[in-house]
mmCIF file of the N, C-alpha and C atoms, coordinates in Angstrom:
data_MODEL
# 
_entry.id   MODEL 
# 
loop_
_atom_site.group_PDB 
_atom_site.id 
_atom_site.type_symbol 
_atom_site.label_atom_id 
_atom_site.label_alt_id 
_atom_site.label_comp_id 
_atom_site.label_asym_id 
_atom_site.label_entity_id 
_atom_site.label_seq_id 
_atom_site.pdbx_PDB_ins_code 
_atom_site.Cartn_x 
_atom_site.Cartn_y 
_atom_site.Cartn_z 
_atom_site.occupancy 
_atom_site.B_iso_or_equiv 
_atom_site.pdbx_formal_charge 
_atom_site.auth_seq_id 
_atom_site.auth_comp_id 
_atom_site.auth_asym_id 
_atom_site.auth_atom_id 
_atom_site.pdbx_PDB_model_num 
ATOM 1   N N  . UNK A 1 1  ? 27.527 87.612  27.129 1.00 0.00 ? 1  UNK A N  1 
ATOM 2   C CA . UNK A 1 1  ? 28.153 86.412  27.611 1.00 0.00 ? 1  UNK A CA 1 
ATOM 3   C C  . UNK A 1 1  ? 27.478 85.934  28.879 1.00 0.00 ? 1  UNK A C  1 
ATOM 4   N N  . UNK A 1 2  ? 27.331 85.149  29.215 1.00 0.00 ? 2  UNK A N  1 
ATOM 5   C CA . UNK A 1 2  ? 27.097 83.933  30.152 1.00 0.00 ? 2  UNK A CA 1 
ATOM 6   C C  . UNK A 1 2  ? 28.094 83.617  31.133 1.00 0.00 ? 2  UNK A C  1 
ATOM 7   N N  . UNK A 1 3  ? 27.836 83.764  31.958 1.00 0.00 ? 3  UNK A N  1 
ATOM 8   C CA . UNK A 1 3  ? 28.880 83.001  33.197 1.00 0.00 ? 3  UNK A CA 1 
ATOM 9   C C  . UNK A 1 3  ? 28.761 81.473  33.430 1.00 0.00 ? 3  UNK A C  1 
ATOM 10  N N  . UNK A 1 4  ? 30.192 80.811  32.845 1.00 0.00 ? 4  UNK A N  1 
ATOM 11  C CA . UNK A 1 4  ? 29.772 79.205  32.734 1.00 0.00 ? 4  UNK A CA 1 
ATOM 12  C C  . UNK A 1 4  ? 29.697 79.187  31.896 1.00 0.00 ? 4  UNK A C  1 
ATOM 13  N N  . UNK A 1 5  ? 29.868 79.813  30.476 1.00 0.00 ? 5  UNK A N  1 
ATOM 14  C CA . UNK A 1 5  ? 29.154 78.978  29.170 1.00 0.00 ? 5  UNK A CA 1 
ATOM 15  C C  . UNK A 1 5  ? 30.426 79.787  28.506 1.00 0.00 ? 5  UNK A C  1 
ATOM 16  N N  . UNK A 1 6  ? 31.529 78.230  28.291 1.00 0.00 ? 6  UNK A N  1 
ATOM 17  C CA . UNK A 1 6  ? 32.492 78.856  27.431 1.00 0.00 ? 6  UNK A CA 1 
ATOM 18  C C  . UNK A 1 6  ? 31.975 79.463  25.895 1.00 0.00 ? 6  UNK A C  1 
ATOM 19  N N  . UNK A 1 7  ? 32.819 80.339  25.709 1.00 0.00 ? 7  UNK A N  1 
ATOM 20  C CA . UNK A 1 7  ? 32.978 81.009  24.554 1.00 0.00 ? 7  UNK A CA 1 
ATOM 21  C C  . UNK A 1 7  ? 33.588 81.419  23.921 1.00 0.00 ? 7  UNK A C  1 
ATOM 22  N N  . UNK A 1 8  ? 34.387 81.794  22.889 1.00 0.00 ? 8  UNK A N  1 
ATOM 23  C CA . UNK A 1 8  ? 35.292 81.955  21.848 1.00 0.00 ? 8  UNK A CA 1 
ATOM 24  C C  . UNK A 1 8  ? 36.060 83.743  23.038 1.00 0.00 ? 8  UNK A C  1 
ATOM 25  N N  . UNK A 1 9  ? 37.017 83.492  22.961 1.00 0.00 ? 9  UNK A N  1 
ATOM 26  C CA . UNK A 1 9  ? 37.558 84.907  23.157 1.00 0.00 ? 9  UNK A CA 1 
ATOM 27  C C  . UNK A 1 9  ? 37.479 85.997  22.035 1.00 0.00 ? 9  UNK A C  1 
ATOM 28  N N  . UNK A 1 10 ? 37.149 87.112  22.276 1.00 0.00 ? 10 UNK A N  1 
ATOM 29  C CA . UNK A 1 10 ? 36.983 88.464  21.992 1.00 0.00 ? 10 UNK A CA 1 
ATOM 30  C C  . UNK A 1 10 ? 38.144 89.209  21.984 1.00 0.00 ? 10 UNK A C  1 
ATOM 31  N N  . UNK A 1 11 ? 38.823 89.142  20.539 1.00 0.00 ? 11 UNK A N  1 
ATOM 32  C CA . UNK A 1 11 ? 39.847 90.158  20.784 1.00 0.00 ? 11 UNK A CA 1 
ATOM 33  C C  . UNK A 1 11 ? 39.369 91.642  19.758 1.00 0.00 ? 11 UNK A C  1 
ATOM 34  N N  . UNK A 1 12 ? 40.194 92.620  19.836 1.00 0.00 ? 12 UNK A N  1 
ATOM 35  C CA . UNK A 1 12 ? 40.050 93.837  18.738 1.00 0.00 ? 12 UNK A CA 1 
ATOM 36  C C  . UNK A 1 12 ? 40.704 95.060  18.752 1.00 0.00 ? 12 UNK A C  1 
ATOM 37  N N  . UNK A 1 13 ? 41.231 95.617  18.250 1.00 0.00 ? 13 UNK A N  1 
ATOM 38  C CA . UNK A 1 13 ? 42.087 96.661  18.215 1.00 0.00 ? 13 UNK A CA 1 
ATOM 39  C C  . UNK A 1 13 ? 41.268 97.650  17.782 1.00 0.00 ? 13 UNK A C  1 
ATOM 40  N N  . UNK A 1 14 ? 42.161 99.073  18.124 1.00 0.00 ? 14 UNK A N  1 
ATOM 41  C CA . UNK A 1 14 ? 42.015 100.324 18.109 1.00 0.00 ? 14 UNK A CA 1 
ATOM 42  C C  . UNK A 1 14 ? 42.844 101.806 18.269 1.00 0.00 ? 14 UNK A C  1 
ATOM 43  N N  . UNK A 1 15 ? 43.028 102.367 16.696 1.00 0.00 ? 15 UNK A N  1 
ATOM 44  C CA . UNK A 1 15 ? 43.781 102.607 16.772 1.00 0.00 ? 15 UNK A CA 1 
ATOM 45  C C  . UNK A 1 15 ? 43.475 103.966 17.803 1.00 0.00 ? 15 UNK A C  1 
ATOM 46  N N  . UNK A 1 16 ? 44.129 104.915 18.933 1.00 0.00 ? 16 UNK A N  1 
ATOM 47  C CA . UNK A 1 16 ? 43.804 105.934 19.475 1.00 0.00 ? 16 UNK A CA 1 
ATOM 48  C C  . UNK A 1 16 ? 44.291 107.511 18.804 1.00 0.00 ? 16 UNK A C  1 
ATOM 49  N N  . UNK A 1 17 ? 45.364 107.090 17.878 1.00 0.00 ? 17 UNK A N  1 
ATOM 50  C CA . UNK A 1 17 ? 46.283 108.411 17.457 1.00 0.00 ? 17 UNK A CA 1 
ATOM 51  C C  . UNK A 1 17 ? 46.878 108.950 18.982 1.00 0.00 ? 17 UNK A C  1 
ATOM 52  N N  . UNK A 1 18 ? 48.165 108.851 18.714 1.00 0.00 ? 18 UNK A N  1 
ATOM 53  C CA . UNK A 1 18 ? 48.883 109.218 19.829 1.00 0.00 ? 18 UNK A CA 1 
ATOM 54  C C  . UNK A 1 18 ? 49.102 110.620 19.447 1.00 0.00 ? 18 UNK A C  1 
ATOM 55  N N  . UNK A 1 19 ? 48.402 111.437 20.465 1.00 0.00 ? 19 UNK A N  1 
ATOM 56  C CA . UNK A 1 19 ? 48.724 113.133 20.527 1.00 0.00 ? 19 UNK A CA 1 
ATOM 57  C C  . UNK A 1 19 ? 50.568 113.499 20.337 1.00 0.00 ? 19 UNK A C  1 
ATOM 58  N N  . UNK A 1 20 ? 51.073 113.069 20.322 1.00 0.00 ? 20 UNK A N  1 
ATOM 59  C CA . UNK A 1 20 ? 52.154 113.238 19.987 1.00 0.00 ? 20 UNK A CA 1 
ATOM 60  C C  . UNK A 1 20 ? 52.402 113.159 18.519 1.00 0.00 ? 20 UNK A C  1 
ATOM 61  N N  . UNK A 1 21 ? 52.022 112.670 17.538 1.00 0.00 ? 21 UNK A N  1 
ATOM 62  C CA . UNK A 1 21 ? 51.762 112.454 16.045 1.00 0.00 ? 21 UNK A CA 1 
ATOM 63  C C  . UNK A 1 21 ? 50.237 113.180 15.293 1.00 0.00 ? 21 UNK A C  1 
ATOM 64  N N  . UNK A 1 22 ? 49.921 113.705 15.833 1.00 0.00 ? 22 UNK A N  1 
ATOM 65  C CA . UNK A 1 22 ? 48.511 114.085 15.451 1.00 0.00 ? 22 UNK A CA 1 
ATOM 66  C C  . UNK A 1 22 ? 49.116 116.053 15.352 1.00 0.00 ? 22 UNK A C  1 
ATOM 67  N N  . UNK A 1 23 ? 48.897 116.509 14.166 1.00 0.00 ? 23 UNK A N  1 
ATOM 68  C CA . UNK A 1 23 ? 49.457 117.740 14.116 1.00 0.00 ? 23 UNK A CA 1 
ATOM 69  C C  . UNK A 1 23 ? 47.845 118.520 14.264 1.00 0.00 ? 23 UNK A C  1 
ATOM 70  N N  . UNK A 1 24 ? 47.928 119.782 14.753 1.00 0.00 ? 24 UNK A N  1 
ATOM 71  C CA . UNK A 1 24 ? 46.741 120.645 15.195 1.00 0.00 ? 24 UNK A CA 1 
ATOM 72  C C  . UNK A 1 24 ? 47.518 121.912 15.005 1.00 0.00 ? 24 UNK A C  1 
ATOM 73  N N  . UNK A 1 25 ? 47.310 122.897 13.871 1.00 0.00 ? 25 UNK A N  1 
ATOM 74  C CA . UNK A 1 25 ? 47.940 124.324 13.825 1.00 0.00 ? 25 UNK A CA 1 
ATOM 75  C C  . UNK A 1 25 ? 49.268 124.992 13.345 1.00 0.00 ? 25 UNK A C  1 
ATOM 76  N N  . UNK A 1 26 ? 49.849 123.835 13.189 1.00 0.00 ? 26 UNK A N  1 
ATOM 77  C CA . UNK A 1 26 ? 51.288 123.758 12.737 1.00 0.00 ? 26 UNK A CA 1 
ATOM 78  C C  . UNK A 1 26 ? 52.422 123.001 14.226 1.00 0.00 ? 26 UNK A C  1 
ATOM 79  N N  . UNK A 1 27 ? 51.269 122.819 15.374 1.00 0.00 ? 27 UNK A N  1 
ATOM 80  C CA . UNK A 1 27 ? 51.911 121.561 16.198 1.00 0.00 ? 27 UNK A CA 1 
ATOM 81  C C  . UNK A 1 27 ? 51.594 120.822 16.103 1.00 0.00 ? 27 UNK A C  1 
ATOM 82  N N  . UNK A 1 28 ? 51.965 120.556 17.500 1.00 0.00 ? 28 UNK A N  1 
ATOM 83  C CA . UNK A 1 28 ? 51.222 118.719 17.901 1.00 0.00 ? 28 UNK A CA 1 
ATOM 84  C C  . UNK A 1 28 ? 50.246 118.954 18.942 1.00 0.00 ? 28 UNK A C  1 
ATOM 85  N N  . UNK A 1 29 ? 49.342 118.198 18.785 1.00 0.00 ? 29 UNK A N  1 
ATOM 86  C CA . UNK A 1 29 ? 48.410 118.052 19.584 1.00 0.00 ? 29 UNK A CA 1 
ATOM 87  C C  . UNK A 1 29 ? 48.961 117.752 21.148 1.00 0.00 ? 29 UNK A C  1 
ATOM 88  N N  . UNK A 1 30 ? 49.696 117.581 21.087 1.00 0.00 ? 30 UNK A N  1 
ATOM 89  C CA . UNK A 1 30 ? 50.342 116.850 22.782 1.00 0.00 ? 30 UNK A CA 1 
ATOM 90  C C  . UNK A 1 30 ? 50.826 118.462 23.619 1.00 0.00 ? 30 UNK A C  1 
ATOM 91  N N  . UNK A 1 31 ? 50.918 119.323 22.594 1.00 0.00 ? 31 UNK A N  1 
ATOM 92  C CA . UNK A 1 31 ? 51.674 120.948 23.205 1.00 0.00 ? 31 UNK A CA 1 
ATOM 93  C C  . UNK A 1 31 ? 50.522 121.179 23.793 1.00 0.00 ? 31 UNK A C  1 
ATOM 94  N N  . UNK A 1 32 ? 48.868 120.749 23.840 1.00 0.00 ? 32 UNK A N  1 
ATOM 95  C CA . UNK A 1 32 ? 48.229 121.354 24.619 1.00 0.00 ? 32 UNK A CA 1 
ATOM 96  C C  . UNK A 1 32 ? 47.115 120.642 25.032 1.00 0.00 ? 32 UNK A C  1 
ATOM 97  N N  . UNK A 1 33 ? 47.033 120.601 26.618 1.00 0.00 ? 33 UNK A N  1 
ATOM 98  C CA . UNK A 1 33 ? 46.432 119.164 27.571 1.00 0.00 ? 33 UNK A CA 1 
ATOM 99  C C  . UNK A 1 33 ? 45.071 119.330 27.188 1.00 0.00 ? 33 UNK A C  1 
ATOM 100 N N  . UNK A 1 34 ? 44.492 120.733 27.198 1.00 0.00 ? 34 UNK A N  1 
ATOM 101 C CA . UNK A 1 34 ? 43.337 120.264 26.908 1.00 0.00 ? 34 UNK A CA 1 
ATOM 102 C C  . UNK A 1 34 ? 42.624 119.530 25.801 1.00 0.00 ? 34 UNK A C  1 
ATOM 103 N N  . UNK A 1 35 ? 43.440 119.938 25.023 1.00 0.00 ? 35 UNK A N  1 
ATOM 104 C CA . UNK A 1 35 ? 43.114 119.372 23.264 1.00 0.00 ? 35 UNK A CA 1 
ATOM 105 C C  . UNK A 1 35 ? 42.925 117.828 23.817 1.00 0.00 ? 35 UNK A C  1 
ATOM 106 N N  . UNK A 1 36 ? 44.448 116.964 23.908 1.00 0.00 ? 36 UNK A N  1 
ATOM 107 C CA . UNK A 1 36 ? 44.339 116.007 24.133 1.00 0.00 ? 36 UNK A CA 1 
ATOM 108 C C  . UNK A 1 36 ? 43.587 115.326 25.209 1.00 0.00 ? 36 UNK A C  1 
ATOM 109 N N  . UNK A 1 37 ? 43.581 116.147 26.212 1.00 0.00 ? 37 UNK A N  1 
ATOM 110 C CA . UNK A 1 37 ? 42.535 115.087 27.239 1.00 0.00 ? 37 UNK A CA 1 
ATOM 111 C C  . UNK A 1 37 ? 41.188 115.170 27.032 1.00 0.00 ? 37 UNK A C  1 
ATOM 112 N N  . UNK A 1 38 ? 40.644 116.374 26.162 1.00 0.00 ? 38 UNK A N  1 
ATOM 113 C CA . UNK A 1 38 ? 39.096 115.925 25.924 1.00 0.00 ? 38 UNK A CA 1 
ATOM 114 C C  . UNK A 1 38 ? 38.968 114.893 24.537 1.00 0.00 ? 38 UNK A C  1 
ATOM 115 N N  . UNK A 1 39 ? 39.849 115.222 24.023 1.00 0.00 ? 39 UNK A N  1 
ATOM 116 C CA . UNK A 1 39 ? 39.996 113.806 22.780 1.00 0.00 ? 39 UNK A CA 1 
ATOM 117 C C  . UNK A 1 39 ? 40.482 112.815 23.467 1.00 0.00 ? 39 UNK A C  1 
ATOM 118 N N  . UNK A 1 40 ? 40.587 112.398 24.349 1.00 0.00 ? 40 UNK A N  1 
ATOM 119 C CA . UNK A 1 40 ? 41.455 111.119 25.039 1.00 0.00 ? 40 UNK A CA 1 
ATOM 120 C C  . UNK A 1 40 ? 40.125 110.759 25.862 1.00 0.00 ? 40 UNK A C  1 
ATOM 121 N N  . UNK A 1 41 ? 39.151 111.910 26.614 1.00 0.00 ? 41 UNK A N  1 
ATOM 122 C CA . UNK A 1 41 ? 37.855 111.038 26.879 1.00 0.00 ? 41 UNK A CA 1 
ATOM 123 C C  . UNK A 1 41 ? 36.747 110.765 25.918 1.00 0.00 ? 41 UNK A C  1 
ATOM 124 N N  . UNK A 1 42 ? 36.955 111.830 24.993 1.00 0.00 ? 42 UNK A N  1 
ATOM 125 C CA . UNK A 1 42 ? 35.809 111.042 23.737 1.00 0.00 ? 42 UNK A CA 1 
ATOM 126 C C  . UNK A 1 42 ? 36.232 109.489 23.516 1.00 0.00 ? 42 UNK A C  1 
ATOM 127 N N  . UNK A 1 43 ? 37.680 109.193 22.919 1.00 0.00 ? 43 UNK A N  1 
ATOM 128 C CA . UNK A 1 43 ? 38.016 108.226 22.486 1.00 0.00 ? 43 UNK A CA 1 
ATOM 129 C C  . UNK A 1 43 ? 37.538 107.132 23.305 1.00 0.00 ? 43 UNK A C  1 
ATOM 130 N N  . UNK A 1 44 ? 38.174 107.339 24.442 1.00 0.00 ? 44 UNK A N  1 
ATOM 131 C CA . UNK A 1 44 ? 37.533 106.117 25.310 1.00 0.00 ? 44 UNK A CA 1 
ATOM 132 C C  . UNK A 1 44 ? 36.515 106.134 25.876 1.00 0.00 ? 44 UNK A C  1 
ATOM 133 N N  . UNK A 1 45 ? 35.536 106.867 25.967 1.00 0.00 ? 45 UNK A N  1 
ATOM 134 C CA . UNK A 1 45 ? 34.024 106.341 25.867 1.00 0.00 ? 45 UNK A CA 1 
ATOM 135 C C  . UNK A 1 45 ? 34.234 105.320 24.625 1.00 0.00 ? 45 UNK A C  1 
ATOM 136 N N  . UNK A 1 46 ? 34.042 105.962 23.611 1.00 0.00 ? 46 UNK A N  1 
ATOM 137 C CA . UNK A 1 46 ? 33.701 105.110 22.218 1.00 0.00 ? 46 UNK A CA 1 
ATOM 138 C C  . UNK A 1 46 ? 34.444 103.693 22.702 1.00 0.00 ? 46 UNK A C  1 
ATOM 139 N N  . UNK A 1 47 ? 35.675 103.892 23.005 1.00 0.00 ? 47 UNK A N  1 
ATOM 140 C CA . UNK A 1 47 ? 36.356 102.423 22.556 1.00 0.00 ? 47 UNK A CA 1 
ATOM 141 C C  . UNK A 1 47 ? 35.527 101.402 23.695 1.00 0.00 ? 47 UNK A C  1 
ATOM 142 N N  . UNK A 1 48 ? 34.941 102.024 25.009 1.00 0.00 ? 48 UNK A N  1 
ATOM 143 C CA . UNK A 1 48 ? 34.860 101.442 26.002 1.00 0.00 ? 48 UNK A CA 1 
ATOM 144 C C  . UNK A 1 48 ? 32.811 101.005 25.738 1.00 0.00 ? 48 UNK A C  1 
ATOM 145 N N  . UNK A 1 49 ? 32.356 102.037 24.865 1.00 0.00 ? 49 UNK A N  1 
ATOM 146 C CA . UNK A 1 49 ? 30.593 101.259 24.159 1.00 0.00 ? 49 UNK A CA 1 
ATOM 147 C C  . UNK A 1 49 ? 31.110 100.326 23.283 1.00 0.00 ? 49 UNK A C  1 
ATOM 148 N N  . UNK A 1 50 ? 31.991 101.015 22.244 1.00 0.00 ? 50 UNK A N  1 
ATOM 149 C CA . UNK A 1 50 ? 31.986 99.907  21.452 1.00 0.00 ? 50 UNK A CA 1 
ATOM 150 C C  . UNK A 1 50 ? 32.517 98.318  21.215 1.00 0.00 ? 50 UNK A C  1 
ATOM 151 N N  . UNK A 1 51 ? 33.721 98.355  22.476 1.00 0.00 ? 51 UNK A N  1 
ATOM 152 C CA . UNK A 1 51 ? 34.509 97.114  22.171 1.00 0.00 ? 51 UNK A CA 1 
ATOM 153 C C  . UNK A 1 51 ? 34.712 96.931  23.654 1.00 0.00 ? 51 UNK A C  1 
ATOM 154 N N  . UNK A 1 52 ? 33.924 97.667  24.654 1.00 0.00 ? 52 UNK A N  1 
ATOM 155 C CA . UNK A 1 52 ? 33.820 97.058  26.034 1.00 0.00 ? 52 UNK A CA 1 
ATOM 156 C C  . UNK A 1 52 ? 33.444 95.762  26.202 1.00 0.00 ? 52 UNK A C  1 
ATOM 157 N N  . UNK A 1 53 ? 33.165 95.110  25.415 1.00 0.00 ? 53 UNK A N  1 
ATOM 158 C CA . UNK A 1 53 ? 32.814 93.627  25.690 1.00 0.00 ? 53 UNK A CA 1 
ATOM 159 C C  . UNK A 1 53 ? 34.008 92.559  25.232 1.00 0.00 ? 53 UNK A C  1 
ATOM 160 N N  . UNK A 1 54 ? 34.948 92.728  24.503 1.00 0.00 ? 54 UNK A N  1 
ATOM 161 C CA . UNK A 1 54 ? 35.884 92.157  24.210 1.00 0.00 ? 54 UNK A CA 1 
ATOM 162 C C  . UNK A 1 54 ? 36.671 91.709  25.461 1.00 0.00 ? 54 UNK A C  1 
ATOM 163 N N  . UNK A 1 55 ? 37.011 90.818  25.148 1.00 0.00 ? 55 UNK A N  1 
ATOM 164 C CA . UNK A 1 55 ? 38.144 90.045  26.580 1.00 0.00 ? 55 UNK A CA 1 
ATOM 165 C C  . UNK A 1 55 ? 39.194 90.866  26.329 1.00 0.00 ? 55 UNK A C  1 
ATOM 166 N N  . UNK A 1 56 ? 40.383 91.101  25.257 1.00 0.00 ? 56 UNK A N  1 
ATOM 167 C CA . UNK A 1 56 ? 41.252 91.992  24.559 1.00 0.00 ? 56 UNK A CA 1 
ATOM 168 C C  . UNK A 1 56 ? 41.321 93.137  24.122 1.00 0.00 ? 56 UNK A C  1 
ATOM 169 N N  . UNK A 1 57 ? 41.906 93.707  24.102 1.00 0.00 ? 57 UNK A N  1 
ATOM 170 C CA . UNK A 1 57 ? 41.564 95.421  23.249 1.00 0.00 ? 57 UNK A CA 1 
ATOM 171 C C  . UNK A 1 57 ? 42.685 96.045  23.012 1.00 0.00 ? 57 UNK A C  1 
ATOM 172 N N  . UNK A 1 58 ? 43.348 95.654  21.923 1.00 0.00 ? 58 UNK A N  1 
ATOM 173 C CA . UNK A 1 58 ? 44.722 96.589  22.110 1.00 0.00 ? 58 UNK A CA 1 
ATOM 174 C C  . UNK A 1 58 ? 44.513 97.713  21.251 1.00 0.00 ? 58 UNK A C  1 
ATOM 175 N N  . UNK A 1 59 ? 44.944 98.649  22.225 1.00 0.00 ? 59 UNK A N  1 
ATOM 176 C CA . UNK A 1 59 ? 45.184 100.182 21.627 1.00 0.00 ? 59 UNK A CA 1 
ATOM 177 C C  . UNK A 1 59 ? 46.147 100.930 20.876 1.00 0.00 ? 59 UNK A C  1 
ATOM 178 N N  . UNK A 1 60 ? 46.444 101.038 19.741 1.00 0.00 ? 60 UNK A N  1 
ATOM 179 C CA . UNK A 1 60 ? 47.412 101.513 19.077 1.00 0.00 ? 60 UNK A CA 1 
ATOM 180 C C  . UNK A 1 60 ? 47.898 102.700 19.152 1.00 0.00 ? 60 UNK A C  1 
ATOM 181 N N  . UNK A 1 61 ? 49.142 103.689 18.745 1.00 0.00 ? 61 UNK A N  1 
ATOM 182 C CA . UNK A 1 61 ? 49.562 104.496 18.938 1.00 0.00 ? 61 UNK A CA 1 
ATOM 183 C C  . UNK A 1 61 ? 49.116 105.218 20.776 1.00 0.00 ? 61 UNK A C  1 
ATOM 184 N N  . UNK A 1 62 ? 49.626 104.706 21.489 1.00 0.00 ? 62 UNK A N  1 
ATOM 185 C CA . UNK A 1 62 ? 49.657 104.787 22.604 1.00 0.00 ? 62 UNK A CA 1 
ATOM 186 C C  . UNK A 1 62 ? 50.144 105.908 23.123 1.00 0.00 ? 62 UNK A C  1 
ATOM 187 N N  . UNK A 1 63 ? 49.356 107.000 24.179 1.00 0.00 ? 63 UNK A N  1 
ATOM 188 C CA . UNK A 1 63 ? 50.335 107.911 24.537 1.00 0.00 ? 63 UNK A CA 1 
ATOM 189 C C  . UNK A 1 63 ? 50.608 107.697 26.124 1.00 0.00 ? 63 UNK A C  1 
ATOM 190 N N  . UNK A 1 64 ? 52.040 107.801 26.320 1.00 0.00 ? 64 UNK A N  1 
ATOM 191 C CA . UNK A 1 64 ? 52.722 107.002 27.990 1.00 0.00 ? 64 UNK A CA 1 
ATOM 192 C C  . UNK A 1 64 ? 52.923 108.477 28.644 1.00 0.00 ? 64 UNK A C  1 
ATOM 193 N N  . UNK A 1 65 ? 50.852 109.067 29.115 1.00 0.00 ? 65 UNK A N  1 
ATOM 194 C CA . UNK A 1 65 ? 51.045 110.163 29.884 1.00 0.00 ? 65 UNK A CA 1 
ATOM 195 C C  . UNK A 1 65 ? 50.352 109.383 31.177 1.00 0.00 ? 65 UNK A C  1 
ATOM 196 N N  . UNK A 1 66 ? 50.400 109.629 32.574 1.00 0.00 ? 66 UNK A N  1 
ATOM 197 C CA . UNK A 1 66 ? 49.332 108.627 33.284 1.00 0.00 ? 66 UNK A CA 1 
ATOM 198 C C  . UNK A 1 66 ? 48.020 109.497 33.227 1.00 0.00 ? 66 UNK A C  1 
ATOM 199 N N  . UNK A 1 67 ? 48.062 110.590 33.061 1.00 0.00 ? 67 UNK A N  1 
ATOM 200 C CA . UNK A 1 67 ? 46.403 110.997 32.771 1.00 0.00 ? 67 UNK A CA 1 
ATOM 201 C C  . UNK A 1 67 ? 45.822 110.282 31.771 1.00 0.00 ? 67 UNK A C  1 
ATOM 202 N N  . UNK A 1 68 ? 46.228 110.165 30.588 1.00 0.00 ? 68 UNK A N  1 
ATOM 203 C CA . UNK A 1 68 ? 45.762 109.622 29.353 1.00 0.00 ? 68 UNK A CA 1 
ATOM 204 C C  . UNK A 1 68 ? 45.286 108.072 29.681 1.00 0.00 ? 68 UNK A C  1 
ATOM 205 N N  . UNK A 1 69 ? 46.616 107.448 30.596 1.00 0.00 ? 69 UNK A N  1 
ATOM 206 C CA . UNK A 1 69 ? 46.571 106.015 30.913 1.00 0.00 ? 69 UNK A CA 1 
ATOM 207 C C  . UNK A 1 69 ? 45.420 106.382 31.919 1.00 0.00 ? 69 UNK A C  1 
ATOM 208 N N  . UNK A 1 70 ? 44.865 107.210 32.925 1.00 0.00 ? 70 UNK A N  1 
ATOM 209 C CA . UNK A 1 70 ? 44.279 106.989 33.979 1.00 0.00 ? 70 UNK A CA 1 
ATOM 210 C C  . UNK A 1 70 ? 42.652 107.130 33.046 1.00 0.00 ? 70 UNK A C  1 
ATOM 211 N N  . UNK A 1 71 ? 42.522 107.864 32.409 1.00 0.00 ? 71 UNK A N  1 
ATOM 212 C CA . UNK A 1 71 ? 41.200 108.132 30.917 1.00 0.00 ? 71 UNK A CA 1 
ATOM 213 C C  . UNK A 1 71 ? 40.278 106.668 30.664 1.00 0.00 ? 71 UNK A C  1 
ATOM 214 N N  . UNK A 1 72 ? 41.826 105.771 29.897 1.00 0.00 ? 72 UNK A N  1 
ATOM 215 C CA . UNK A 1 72 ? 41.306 104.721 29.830 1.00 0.00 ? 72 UNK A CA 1 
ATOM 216 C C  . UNK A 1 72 ? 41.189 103.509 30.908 1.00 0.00 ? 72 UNK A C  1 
ATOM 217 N N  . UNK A 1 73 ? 41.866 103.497 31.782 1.00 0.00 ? 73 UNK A N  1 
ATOM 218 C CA . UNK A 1 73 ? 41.571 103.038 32.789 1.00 0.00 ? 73 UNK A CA 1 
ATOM 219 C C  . UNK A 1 73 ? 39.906 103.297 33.621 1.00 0.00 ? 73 UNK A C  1 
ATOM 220 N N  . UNK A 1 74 ? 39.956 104.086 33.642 1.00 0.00 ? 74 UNK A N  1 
ATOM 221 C CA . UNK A 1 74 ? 38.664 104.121 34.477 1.00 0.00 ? 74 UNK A CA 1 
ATOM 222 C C  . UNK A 1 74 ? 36.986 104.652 33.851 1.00 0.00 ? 74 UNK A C  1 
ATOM 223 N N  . UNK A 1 75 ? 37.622 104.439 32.285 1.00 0.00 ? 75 UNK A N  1 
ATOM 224 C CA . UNK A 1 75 ? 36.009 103.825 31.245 1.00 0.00 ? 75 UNK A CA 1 
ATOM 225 C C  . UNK A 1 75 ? 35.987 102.570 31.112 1.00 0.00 ? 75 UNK A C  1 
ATOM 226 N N  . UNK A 1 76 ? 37.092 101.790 31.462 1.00 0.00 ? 76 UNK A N  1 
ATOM 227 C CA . UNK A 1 76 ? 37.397 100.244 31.063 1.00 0.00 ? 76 UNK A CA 1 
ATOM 228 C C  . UNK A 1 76 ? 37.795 99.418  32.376 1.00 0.00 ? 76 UNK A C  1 
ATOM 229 N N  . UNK A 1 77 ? 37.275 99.566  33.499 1.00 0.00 ? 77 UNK A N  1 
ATOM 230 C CA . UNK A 1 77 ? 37.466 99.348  34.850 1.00 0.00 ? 77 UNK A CA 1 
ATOM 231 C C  . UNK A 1 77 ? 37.700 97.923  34.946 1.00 0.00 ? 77 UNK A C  1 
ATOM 232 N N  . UNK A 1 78 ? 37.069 97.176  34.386 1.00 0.00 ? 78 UNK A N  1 
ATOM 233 C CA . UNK A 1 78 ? 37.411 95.542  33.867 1.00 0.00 ? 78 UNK A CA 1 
ATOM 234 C C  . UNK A 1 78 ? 38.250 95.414  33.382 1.00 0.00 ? 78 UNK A C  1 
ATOM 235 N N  . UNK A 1 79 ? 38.976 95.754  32.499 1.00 0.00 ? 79 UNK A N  1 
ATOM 236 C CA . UNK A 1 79 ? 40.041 95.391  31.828 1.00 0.00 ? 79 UNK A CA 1 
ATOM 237 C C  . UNK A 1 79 ? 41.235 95.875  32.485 1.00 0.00 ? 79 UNK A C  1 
ATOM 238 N N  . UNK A 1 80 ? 42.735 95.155  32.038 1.00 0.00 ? 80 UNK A N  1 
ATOM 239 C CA . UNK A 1 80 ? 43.982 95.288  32.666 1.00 0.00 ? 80 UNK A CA 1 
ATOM 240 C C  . UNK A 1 80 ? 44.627 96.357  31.920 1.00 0.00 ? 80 UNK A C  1 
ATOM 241 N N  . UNK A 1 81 ? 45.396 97.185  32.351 1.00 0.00 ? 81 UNK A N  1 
ATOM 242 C CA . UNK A 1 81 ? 46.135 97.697  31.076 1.00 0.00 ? 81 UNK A CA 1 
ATOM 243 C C  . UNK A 1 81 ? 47.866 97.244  31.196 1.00 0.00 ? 81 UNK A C  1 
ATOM 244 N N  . UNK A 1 82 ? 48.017 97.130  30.164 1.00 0.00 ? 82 UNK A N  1 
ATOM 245 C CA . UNK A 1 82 ? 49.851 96.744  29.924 1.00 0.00 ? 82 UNK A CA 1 
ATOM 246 C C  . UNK A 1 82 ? 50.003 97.335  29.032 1.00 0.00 ? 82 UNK A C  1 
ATOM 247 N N  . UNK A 1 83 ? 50.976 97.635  29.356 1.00 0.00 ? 83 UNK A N  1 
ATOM 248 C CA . UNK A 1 83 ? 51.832 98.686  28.354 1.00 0.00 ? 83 UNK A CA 1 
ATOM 249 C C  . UNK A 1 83 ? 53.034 98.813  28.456 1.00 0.00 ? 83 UNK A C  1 
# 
């Protein structure tokens, strides 16, 4: 994109699998931080090469931990998060 040169907005979704629904062993993935927080920074690298350019990005199955929120926050430093 161009600064000054309107352009169509960029939206796109993604789903993350919320560690809380994601079974690992006969649990959940959420019973253990490390599981989820190194899958919570893979994810957002990827989401943040692949769809870092989008104006929008909503993330599906959301997990409301602030580490998880702080993950994507600070691969996606441009973008707002709401939730």
């Amino acid at each position: 994109r161009r600064r000054g040169v309107a352009t169509r907005p960029c939206p796109n979704r993604y789903n993350v699998l919320c560690p809380v629904h994601k079974s690992i062993k006969g649990g959940r993935e959420s019973d253990d931080d490390a599981l989820w927080l190194a899958r919570a920074a893979r994810t957002a690298a990827f989401v943040a090469d692949a769809l870092g350019d989008c104006d929008v990005i909503c993330l599906q199955e959301w997990f409301f931990d602030d580490r998880w929120k702080k993950i994507f926050c600070d691969r996606l430093p441009t973008h707002r998060l709401i939730s």
